[in-house]
N, CA, C and O atoms as a GROMACS GRO file, in nm:
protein
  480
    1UNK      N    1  -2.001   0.034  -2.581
    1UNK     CA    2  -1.919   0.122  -2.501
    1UNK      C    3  -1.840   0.037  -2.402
    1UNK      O    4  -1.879  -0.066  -2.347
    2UNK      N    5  -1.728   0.095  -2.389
    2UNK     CA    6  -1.639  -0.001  -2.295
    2UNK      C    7  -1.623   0.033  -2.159
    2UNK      O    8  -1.643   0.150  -2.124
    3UNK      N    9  -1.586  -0.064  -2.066
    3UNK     CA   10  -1.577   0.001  -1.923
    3UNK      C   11  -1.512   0.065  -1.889
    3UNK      O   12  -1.408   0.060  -1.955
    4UNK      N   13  -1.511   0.147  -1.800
    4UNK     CA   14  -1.389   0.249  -1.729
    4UNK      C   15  -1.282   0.166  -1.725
    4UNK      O   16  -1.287   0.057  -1.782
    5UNK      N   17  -1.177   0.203  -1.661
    5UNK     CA   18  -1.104   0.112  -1.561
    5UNK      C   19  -1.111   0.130  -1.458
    5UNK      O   20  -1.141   0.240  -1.411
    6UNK      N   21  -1.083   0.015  -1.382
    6UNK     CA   22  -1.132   0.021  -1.214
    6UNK      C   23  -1.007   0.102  -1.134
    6UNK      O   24  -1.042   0.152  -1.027
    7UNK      N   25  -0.853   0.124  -1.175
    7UNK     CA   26  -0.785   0.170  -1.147
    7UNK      C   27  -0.721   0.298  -1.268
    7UNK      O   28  -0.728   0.300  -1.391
    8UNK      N   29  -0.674   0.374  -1.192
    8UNK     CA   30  -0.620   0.485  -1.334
    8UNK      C   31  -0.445   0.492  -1.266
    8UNK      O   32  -0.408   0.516  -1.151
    9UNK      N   33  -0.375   0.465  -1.371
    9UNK     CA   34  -0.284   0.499  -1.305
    9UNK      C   35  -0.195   0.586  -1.376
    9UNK      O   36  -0.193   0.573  -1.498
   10UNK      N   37  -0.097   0.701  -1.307
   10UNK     CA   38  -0.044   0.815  -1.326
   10UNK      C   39   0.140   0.810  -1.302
   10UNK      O   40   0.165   0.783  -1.184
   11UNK      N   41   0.213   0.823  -1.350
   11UNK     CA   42   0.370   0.783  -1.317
   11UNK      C   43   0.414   0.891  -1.367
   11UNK      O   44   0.427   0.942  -1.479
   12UNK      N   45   0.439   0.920  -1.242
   12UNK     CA   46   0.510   1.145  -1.221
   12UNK      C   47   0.629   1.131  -1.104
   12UNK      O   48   0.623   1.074  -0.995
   13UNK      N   49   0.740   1.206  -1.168
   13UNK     CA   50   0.831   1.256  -1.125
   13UNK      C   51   0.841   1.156  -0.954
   13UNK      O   52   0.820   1.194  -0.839
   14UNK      N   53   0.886   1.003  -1.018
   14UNK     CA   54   0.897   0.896  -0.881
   14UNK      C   55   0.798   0.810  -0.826
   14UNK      O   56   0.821   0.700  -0.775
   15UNK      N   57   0.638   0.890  -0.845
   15UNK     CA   58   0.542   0.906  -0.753
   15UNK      C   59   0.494   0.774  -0.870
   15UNK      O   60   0.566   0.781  -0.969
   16UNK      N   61   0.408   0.679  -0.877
   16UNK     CA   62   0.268   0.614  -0.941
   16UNK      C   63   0.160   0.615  -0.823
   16UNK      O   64   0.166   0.565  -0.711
   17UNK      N   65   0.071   0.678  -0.878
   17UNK     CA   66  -0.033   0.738  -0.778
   17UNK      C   67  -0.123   0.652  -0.889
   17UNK      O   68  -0.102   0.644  -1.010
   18UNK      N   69  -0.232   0.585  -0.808
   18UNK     CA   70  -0.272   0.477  -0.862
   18UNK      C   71  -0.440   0.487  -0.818
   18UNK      O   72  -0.475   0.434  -0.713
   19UNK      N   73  -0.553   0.567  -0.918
   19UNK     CA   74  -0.662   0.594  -0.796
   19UNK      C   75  -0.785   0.472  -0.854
   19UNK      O   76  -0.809   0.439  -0.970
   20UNK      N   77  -0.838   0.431  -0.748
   20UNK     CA   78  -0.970   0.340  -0.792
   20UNK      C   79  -1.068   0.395  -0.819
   20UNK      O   80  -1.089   0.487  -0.741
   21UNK      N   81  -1.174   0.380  -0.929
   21UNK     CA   82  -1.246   0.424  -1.034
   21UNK      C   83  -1.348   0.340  -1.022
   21UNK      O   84  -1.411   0.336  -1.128
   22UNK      N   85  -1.403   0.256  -0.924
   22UNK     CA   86  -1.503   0.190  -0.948
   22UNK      C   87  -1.638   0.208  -0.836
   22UNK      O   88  -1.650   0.146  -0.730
   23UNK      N   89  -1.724   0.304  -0.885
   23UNK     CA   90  -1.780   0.380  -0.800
   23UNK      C   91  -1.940   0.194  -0.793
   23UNK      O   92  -1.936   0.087  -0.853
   24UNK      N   93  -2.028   0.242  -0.707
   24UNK     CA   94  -2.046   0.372  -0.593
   24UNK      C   95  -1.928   0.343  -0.515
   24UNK      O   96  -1.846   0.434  -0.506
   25UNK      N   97  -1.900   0.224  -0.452
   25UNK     CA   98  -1.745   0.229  -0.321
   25UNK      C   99  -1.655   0.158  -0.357
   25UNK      O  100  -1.586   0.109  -0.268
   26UNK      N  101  -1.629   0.133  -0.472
   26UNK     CA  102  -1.480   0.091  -0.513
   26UNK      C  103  -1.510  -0.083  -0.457
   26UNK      O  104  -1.414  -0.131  -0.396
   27UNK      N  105  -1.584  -0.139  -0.467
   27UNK     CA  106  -1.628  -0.313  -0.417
   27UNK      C  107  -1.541  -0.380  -0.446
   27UNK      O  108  -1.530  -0.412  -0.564
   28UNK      N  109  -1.439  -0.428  -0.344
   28UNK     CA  110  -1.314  -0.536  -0.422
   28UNK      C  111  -1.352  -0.662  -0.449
   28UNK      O  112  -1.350  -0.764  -0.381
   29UNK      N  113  -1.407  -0.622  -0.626
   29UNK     CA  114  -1.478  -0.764  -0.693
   29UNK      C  115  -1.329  -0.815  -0.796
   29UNK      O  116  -1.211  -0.780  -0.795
   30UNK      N  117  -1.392  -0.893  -0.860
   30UNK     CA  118  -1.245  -0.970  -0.963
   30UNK      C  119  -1.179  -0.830  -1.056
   30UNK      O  120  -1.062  -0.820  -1.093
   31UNK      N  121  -1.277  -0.742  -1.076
   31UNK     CA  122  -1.204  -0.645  -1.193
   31UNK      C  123  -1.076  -0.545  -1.090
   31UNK      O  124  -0.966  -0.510  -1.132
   32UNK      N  125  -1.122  -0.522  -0.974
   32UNK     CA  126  -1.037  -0.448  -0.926
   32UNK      C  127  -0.911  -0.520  -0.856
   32UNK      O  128  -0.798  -0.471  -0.850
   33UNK      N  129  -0.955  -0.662  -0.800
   33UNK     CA  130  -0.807  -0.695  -0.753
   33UNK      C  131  -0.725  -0.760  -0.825
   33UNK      O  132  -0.612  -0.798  -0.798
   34UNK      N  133  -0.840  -0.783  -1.001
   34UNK     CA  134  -0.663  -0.795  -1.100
   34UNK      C  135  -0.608  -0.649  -1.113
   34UNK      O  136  -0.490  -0.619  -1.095
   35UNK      N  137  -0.678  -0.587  -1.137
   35UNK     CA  138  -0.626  -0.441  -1.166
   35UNK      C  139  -0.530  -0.371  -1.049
   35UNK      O  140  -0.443  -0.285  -1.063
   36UNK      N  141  -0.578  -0.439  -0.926
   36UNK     CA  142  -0.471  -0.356  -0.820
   36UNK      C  143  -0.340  -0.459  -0.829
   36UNK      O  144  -0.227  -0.416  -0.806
   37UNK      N  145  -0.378  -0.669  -0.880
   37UNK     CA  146  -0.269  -0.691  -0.896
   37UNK      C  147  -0.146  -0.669  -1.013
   37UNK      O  148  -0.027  -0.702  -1.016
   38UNK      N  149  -0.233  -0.598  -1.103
   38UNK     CA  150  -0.153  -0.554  -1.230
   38UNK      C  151  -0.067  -0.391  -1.180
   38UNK      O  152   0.044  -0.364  -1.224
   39UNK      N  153  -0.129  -0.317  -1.101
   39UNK     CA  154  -0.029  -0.207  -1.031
   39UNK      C  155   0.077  -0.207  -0.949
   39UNK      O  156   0.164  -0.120  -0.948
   40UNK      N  157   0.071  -0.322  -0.865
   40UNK     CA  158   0.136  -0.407  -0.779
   40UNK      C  159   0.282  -0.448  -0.876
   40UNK      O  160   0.399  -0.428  -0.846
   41UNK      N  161   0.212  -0.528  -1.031
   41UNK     CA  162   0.307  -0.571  -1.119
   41UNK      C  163   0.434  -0.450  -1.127
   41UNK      O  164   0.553  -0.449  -1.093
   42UNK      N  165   0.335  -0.343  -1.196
   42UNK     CA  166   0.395  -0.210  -1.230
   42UNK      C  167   0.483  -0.109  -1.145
   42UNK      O  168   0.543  -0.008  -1.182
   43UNK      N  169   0.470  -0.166  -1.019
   43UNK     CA  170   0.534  -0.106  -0.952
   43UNK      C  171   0.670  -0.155  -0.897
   43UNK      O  172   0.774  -0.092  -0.882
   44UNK      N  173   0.637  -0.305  -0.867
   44UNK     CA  174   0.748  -0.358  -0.869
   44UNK      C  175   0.899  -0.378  -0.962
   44UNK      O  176   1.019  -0.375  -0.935
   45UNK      N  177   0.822  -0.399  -1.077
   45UNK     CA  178   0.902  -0.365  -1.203
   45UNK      C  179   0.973  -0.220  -1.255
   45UNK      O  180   1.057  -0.218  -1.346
   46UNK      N  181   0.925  -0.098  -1.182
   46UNK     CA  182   0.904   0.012  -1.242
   46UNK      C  183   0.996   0.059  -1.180
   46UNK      O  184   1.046  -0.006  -1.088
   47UNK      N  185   1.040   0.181  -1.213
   47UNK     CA  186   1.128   0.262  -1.131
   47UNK      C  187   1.091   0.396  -1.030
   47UNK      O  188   1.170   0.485  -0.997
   48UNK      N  189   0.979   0.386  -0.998
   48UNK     CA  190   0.896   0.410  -0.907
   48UNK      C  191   0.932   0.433  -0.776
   48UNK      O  192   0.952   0.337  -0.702
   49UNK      N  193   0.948   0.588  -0.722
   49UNK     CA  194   0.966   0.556  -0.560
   49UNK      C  195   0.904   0.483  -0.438
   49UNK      O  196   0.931   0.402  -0.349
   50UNK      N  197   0.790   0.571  -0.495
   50UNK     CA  198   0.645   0.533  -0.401
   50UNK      C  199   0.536   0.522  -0.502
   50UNK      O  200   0.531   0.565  -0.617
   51UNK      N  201   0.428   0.437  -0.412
   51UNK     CA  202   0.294   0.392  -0.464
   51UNK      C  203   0.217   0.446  -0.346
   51UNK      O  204   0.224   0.422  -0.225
   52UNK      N  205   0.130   0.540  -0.427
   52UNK     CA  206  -0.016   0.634  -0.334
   52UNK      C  207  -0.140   0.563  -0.436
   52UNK      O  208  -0.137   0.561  -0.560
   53UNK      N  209  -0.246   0.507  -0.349
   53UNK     CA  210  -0.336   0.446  -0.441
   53UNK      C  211  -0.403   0.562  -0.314
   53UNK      O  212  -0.351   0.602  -0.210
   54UNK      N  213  -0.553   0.594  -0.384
   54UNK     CA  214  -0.599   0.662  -0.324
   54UNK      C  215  -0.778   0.578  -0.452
   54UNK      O  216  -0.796   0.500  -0.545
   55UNK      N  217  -0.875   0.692  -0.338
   55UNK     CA  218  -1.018   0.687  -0.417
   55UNK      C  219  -1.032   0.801  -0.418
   55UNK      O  220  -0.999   0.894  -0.344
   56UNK      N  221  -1.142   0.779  -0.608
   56UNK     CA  222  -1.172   0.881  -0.673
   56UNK      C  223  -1.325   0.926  -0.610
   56UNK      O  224  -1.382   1.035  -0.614
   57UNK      N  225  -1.369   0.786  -0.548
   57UNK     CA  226  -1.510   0.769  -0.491
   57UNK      C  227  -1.508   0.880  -0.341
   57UNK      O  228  -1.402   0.886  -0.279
   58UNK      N  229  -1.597   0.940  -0.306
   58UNK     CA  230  -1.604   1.072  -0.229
   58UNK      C  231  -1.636   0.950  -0.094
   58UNK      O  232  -1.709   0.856  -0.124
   59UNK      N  233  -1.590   0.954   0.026
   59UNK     CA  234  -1.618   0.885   0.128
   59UNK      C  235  -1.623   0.772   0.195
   59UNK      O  236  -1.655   0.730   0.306
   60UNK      N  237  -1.552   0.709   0.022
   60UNK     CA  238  -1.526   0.569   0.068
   60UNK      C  239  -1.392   0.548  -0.020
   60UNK      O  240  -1.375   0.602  -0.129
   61UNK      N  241  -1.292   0.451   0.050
   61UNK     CA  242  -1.133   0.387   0.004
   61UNK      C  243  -1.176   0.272  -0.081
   61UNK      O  244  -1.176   0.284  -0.204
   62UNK      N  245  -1.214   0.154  -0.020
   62UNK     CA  246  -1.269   0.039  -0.076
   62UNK      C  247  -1.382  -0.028   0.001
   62UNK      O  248  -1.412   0.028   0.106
   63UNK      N  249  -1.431  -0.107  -0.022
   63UNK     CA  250  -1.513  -0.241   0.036
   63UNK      C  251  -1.489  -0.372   0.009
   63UNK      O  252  -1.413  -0.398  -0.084
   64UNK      N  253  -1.530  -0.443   0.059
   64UNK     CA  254  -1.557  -0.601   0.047
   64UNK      C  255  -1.692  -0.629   0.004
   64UNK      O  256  -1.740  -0.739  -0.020
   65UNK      N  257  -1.738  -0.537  -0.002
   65UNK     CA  258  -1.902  -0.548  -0.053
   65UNK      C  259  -1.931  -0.652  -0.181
   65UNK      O  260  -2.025  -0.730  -0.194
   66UNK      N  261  -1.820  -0.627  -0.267
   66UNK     CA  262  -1.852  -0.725  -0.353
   66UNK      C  263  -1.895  -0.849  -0.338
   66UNK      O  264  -1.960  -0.894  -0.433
   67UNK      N  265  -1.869  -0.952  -0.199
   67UNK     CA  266  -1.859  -1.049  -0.168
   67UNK      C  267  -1.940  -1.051  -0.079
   67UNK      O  268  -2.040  -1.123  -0.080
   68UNK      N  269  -1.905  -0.960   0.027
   68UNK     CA  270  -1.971  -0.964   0.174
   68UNK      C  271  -2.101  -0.944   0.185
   68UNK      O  272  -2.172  -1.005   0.265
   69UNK      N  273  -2.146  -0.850   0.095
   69UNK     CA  274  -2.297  -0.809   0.064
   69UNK      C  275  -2.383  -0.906   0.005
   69UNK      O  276  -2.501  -0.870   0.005
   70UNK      N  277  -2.356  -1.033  -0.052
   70UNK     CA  278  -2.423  -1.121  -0.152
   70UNK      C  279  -2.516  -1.221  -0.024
   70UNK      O  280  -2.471  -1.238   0.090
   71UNK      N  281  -2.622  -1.267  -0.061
   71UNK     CA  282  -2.681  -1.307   0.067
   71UNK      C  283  -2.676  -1.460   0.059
   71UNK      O  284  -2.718  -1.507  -0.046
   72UNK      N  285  -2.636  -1.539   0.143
   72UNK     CA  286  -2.589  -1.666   0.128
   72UNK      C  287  -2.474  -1.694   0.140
   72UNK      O  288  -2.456  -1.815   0.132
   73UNK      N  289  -2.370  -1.624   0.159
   73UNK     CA  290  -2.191  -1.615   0.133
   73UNK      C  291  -2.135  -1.783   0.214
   73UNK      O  292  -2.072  -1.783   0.320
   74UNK      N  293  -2.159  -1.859   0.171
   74UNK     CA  294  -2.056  -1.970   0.257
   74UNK      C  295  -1.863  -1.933   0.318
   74UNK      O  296  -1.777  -1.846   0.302
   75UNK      N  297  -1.877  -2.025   0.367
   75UNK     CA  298  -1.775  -2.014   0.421
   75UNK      C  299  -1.623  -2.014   0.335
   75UNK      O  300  -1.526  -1.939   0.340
   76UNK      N  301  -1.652  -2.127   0.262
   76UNK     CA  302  -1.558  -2.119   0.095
   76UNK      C  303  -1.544  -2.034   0.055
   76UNK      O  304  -1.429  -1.991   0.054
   77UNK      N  305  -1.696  -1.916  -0.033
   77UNK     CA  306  -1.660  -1.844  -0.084
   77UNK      C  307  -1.599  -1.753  -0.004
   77UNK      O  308  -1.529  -1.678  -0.072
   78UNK      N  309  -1.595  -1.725   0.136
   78UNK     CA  310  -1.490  -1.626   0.175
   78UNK      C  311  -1.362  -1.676   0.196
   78UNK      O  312  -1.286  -1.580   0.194
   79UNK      N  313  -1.298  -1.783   0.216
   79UNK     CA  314  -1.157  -1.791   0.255
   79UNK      C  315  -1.133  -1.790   0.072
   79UNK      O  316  -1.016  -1.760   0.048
   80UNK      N  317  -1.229  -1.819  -0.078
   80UNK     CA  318  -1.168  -1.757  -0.206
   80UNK      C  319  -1.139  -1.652  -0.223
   80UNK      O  320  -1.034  -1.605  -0.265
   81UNK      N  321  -1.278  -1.579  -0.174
   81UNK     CA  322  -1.239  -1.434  -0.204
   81UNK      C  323  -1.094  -1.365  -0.101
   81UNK      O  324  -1.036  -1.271  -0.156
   82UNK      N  325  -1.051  -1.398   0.005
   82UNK     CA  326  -0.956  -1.390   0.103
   82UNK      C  327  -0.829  -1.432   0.037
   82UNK      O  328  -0.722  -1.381   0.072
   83UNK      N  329  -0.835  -1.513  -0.047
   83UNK     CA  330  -0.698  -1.585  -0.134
   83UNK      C  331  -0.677  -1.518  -0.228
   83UNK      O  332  -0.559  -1.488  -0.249
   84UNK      N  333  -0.775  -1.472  -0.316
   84UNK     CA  334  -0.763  -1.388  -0.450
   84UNK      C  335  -0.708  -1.249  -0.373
   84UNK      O  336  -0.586  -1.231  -0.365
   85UNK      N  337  -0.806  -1.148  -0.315
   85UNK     CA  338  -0.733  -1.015  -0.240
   85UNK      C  339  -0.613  -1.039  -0.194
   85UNK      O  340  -0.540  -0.958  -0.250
   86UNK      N  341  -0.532  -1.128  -0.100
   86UNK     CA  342  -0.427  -1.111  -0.081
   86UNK      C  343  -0.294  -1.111  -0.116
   86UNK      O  344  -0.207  -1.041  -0.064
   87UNK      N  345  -0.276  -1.211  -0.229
   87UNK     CA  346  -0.180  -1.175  -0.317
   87UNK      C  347  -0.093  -1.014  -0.346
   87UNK      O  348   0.028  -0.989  -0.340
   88UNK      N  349  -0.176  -0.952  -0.369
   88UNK     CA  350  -0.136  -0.792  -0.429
   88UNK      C  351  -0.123  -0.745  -0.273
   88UNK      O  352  -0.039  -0.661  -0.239
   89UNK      N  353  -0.187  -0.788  -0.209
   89UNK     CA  354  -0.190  -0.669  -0.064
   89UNK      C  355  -0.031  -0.703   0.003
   89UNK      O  356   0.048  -0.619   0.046
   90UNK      N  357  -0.015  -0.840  -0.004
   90UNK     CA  358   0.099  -0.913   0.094
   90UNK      C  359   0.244  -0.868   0.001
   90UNK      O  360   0.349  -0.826   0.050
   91UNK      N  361   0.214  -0.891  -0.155
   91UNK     CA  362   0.312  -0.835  -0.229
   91UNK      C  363   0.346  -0.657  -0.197
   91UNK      O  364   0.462  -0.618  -0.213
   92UNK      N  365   0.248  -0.567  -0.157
   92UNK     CA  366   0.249  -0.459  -0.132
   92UNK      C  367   0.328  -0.412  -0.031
   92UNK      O  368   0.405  -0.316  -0.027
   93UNK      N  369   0.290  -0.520   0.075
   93UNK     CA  370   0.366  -0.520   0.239
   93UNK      C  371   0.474  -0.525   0.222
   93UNK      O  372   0.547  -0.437   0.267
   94UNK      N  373   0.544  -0.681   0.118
   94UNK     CA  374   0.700  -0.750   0.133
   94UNK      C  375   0.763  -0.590   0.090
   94UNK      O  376   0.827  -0.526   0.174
   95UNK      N  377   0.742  -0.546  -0.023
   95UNK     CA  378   0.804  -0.423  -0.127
   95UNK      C  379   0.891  -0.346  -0.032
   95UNK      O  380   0.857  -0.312   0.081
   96UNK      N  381   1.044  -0.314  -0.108
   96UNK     CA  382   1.106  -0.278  -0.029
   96UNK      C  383   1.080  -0.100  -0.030
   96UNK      O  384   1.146  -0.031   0.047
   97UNK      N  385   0.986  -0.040  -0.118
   97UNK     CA  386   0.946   0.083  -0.156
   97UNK      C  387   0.832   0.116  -0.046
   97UNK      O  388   0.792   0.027   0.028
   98UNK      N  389   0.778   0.258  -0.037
   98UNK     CA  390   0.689   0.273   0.042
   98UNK      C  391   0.651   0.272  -0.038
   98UNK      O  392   0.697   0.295  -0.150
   99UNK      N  393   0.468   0.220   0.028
   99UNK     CA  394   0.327   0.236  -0.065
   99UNK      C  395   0.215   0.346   0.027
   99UNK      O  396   0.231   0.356   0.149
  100UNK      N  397   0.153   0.390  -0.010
  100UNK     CA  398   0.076   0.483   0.106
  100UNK      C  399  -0.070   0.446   0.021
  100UNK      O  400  -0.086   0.431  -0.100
  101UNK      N  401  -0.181   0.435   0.149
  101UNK     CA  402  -0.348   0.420   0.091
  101UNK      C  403  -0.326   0.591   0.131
  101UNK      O  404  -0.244   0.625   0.217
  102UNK      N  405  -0.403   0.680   0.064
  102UNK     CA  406  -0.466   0.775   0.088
  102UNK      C  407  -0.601   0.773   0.126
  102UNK      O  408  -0.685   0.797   0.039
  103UNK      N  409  -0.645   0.746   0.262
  103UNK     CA  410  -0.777   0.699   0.336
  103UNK      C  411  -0.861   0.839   0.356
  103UNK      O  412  -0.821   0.912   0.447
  104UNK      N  413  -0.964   0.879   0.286
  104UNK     CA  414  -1.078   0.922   0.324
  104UNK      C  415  -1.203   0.904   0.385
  104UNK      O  416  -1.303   0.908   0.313
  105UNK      N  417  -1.216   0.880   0.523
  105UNK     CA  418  -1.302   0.792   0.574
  105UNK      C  419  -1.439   0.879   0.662
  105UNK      O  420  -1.410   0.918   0.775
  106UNK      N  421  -1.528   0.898   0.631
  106UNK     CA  422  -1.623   0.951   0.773
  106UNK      C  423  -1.710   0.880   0.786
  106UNK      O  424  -1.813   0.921   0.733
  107UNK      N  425  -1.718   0.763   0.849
  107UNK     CA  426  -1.773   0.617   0.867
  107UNK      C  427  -1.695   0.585   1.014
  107UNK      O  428  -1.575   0.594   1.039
  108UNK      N  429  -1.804   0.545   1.101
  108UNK     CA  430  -1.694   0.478   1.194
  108UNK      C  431  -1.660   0.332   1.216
  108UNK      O  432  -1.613   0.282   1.319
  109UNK      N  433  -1.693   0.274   1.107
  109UNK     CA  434  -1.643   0.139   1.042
  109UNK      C  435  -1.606   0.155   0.930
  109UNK      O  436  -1.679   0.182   0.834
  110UNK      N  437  -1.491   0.141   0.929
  110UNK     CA  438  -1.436   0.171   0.793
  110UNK      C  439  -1.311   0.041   0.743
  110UNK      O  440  -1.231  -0.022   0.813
  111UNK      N  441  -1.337   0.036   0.606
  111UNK     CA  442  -1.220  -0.098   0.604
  111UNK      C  443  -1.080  -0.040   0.540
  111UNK      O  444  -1.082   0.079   0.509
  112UNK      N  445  -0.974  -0.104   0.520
  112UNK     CA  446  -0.833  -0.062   0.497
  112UNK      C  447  -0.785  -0.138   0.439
  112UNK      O  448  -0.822  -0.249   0.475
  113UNK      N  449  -0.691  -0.140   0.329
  113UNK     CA  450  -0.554  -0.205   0.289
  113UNK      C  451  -0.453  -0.237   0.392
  113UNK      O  452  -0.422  -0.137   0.457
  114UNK      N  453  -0.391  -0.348   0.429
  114UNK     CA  454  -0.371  -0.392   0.535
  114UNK      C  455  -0.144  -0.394   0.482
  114UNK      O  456  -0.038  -0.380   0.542
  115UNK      N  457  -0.194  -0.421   0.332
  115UNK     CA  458  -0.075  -0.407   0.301
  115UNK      C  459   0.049  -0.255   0.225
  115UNK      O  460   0.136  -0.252   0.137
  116UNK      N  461  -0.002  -0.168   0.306
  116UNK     CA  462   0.017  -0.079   0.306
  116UNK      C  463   0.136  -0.031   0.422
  116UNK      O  464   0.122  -0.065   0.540
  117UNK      N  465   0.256   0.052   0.378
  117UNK     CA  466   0.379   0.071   0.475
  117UNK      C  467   0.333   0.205   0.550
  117UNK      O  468   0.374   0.246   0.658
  118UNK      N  469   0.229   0.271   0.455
  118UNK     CA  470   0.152   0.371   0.577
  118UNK      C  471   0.020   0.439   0.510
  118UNK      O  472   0.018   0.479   0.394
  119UNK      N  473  -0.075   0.446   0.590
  119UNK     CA  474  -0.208   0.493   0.601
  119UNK      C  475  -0.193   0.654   0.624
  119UNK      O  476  -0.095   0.689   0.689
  120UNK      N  477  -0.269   0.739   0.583
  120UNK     CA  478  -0.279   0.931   0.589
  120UNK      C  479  -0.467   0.907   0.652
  120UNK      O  480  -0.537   1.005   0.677
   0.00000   0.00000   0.00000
């Protein structure tokens, strides 16, 4: 049986609404930030007004958990994992299109897409 995909994406009337699929909290491990950098691709290329990435996951947007949670994390592996995520996020920012996170949050630490032209 094959895996989900970590992203689903939908291209309606302007909109690519783009939702993450990788439950329990969407962990930005290697499958999802090629997959958010392959939407990133698609959008840029596309004729696309706006990009709404949103979660399918009930209460949570994303995490760093993938990384952050592992016990031992050196200092390396975070400025890698920091190099790999930003690519797609910073490409998200430059875009001359709006992108919107659709943030569902009831946590009062909560993390964000940073490259985003606006947060809901």
């Amino acid at each position: 049986m094959s895996q989900p995909p970590a992203i689903t994406v939908e291209n309606r009337a302007g909109v690519l609404h783009a939702v993450m699929r990788d439950p329990p909290q969407n962990a930005l491990g290697e499958a999802l930030i090629e997959t958010l950098a392959a939407v990133v691709d698609e959008f840029e290329r596309g004729e696309a007004k706006v990009l709404v990435l949103s979660s399918a996951q009930p209460e949570f947007f994303a995490t760093g958990a993938a990384v952050l949670g592992e016990p031992g994390v050196s200092f390396e592996q975070l400025a890698d994992y920091r190099d790999r995520i930003r690519p797609p996020l910073e490409r998200l920012s430059a875009c001359r299109r709006p992108s919107i996170a659709a943030i569902e949050c009831i946590m009062s630490r909560c993390e964000s897409l940073c490259g985003c032209s606006w947060l809901r």
